[in-house]
C-alpha positions as CSV (number, residue, x, y, z in Angstrom):
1,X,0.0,0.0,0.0
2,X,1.1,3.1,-0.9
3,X,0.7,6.5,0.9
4,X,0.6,9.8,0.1
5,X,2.0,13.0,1.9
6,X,1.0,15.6,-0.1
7,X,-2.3,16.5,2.0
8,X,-0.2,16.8,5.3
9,X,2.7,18.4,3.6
10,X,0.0,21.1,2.3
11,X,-1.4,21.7,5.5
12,X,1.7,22.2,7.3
13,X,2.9,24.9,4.7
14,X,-0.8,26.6,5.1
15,X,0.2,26.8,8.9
16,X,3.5,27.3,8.8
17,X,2.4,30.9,6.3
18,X,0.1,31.7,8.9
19,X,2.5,31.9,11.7
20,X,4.7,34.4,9.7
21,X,1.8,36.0,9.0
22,X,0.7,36.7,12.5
23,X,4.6,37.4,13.5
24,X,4.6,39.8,10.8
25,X,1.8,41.4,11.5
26,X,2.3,41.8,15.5
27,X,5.8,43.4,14.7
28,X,3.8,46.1,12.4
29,X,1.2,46.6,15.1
30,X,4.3,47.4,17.6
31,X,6.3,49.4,15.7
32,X,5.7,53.1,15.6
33,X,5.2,54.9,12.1
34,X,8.3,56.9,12.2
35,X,10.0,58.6,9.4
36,X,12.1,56.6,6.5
37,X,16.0,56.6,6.6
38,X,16.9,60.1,6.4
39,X,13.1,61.4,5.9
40,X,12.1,64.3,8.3
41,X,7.9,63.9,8.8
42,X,5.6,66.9,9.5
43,X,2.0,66.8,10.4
44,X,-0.7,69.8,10.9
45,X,-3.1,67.8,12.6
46,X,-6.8,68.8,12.4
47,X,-7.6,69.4,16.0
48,X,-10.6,71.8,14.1
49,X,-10.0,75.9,15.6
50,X,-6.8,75.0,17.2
51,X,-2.9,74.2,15.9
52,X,-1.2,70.6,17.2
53,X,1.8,69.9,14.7
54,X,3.8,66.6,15.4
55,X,7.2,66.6,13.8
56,X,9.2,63.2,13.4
57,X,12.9,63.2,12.5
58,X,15.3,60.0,12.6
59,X,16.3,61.1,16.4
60,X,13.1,63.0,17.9
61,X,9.6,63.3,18.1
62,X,8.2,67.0,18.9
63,X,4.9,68.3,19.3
64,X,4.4,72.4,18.6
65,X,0.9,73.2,20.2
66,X,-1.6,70.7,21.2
67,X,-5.0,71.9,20.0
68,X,-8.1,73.6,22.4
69,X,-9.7,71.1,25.3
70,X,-12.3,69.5,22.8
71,X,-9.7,67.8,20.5
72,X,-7.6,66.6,23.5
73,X,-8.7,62.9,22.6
74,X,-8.4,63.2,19.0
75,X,-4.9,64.5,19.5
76,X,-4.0,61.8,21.6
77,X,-5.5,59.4,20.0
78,X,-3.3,60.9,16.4
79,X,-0.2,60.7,18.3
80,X,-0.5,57.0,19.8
81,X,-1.5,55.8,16.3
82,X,1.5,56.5,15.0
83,X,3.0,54.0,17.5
84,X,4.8,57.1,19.7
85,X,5.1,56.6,23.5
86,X,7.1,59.6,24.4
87,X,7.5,63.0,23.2
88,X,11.2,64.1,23.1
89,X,10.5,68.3,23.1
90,X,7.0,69.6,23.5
91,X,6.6,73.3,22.4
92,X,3.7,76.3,23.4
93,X,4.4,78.6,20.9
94,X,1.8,80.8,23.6
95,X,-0.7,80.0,25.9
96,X,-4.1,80.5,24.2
97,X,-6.6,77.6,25.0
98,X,-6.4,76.9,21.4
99,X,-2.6,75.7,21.5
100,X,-2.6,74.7,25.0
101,X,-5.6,73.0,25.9
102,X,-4.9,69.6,24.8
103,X,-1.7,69.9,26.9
104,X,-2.7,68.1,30.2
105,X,-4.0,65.0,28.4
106,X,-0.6,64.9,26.3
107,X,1.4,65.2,29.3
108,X,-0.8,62.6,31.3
109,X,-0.6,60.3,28.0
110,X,3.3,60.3,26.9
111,X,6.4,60.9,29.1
112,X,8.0,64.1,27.9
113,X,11.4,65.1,28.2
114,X,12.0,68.5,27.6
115,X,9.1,71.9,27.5
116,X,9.6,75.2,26.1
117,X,7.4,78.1,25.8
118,X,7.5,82.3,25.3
119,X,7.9,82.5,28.7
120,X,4.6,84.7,27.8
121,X,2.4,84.3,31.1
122,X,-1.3,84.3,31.7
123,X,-3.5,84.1,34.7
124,X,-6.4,81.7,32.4
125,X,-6.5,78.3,34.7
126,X,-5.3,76.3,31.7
127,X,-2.2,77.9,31.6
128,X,-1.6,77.3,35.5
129,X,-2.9,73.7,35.0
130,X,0.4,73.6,32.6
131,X,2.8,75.1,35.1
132,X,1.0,72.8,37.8
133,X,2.0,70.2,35.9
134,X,5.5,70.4,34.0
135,X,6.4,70.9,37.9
136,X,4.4,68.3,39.4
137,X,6.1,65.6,36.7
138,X,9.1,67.5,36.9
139,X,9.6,68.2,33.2
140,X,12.6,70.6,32.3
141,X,11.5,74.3,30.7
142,X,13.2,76.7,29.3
143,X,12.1,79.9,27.5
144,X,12.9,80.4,24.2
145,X,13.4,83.9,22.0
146,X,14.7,85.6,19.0
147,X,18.1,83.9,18.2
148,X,17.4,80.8,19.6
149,X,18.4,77.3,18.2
150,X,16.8,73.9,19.2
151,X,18.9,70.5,17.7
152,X,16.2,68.2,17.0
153,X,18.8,65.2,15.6
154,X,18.8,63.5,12.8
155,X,20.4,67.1,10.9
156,X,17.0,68.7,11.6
157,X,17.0,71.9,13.8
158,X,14.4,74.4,15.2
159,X,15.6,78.4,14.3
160,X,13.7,80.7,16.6
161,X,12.8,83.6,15.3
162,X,10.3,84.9,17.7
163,X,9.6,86.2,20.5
164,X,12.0,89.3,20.7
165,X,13.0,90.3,23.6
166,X,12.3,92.6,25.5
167,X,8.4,91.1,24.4
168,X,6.0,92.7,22.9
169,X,3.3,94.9,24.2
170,X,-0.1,95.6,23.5
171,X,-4.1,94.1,23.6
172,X,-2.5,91.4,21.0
173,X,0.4,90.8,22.9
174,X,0.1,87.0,23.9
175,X,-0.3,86.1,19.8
176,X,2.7,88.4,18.9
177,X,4.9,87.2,21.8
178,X,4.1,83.5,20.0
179,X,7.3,81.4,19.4
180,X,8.0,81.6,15.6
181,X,10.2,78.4,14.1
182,X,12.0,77.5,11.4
183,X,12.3,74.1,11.0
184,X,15.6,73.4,8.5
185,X,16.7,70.2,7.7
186,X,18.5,69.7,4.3
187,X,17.3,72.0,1.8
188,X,14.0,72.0,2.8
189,X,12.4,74.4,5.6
190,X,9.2,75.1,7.3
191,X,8.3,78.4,9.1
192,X,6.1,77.6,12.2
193,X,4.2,80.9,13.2
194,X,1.9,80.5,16.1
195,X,-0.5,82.8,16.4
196,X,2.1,85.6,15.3
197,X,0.2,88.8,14.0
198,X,1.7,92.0,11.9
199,X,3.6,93.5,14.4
200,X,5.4,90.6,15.5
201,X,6.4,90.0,11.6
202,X,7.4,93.5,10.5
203,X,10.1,92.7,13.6
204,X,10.9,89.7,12.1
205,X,11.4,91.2,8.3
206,X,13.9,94.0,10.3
207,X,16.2,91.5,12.8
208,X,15.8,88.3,10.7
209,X,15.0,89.3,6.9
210,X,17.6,87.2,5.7
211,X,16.3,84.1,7.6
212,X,12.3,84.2,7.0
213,X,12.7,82.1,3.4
214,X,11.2,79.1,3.7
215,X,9.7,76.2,1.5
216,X,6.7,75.9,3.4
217,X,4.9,78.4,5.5
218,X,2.4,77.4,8.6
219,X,-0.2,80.5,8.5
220,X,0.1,82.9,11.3
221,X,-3.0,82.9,13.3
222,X,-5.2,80.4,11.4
223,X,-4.8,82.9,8.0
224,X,-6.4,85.8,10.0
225,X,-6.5,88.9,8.5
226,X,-3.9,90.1,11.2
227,X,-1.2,88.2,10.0
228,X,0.4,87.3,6.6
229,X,1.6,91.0,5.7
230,X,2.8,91.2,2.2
231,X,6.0,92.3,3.7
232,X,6.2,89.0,5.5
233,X,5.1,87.1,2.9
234,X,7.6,88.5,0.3
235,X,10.5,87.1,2.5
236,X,9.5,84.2,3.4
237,X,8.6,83.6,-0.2
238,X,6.8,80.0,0.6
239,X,5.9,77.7,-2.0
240,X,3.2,76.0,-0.2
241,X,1.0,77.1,3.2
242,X,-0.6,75.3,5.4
243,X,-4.0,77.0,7.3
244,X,-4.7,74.8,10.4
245,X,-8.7,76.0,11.5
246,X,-11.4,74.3,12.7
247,X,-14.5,74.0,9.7
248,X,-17.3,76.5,10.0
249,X,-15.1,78.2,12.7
250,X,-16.8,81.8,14.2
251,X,-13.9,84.0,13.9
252,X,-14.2,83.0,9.8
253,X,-10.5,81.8,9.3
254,X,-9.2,82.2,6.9
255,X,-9.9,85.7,5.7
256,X,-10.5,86.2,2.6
257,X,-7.9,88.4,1.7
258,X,-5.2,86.7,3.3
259,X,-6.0,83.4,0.8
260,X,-6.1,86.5,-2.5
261,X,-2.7,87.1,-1.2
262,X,-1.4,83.3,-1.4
263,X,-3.1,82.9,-4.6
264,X,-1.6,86.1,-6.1
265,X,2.1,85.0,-5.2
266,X,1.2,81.2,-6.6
267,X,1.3,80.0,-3.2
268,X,-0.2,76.5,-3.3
269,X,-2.9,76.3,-0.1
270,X,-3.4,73.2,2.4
271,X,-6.6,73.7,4.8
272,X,-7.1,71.5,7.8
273,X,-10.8,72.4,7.9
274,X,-11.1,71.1,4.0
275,X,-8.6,68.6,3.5
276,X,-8.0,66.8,7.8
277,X,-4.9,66.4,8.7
278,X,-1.8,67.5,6.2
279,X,1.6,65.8,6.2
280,X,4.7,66.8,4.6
281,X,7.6,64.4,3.8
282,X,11.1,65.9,2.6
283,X,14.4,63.9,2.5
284,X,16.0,67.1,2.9
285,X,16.3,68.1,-1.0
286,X,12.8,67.3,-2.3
287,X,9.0,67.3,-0.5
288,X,5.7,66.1,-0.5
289,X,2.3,67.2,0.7
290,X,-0.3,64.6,1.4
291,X,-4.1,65.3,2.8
292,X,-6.5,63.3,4.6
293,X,-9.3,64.4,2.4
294,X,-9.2,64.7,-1.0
């Protein structure tokens, strides 16, 4: 009598593929979505009327702003689905509740290792629910100002252009005193702006007009009117912006002569509030823009 091995020889190869599968596909689950070999990763998140960018490079993860109180679980929720369990540098470009309020559940979610801000101050109970806690968890601060340099590894580094110092004054004093960044890594460059308005730029054309060019341009203030001056625009010269604001938002952002002005100078425009959550990739020489929404 004969027999045959083919049927058992099938099924062990059926459960032997299996197996890899599964390993395979537990190592994916486990492994944060970090940035490619010598790819520096940028994402406005859509936290609706409210800024919360996450940048990745191939040594740090650092989170500019964290959105207002009601997008405090999205934003968490963003961050840990990108596998990320701690922040390396967490940055409040200034402490309106609608770049600070998602700050508490960030902190209470990921260990952070390092906090800056404008050293701007406020007597709003988010902003001494912040203080509370960097010192309750005993998170190192520093303040940051014009002149400033921040080495994110990986050849990627935060310029600060803004605040100036002594700060500014005035009834629109906690946006102009906003931490302005440049991100450089490579040839490529992204100006992070806060909430920065017109006065705060037309300091920034005089001590830094050499500096403002950039490849990409996060709008100041949600594209309010208040900010974008052609001035400012003409030296930072971007070829792309990205608006972060919340759809249907009251305040109207953006304006609509602050998008006539991006269109006129060919700038191409990303919206959170149309297109979700925007991401650029650059290997320092070339970019990319992707959108959650097309």
């Amino acid at each position: 009598m004969q027999l045959s091995y083919k049927q058992p020889v099938k099924v062990f190869s059926v459960l032997v593929m299996i197996l890899l599968s599964a390993i395979f596909l537990f190592g994916c689950a486990e492994r944060p979505v970090v940035s490619k070999a010598g790819e520096l990763v940028v994402d406005v998140i859509d936290v609706g009327q409210g800024d919360a960018i996450l940048i990745r490079t191939n040594g740090e993860t650092v989170l500019v702003d964290s959105g207002d109180v009601p997008a405090r679980d999205k934003l968490v929720a963003y961050i840990k689905k990108q596998g990320i369990q701690e922040l390396d540098k967490v940055i409040i470009t200034h402490p309106h509740a609608d770049h600070l309020g998602g700050m508490k559940a960030v902190f209470d979610n990921f260990p952070v290792k390092q906090t800056y801000d404008s050293g701007q101050t406020t007597t709003t109970s988010l902003y001494r629910q912040y203080l509370t806690t960097i010192k309750k968890k005993k998170i190192p601060f520093a303040v940051m100002t014009g002149g400033d340099k921040i080495e994110l590894g990986g050849g990627a580094v935060l310029q600060i252009l803004s605040p100036p110092k002594p700060l500014l004054e005035g009834k629109a004093a906690l946006n102009n005193n906003s931490i302005v960044a440049k991100l450089i890594y490579g040839n490529f460059s992204m100006l992070l702006t806060g909430d920065a308005e017109q006065e705060a730029e037309a300091v920034m054309v005089n001590e830094f007009s050499g500096q403002l060019k950039s490849t990409v341009l996060k709008s100041g203030h949600h594209g309010s009117n208040t900010s974008s001056s052609e001035d400012f625009l003409a030296k930072v010269a971007p070829e792309a912006a990205v608006i972060s604001a919340g759809e249907g938002n009251e305040y109207h952002h953006p304006h609509p002569s602050t998008l006539k002005k991006y269109q006129a100078m060919k700038i191409k425009i990303y919206r959170t509030d149309k297109d979700g959550t925007v991401e650029i990739r650059t290997d320092g020489q070339g970019y990319s823009i992707s959108k959650e929404r097309n």
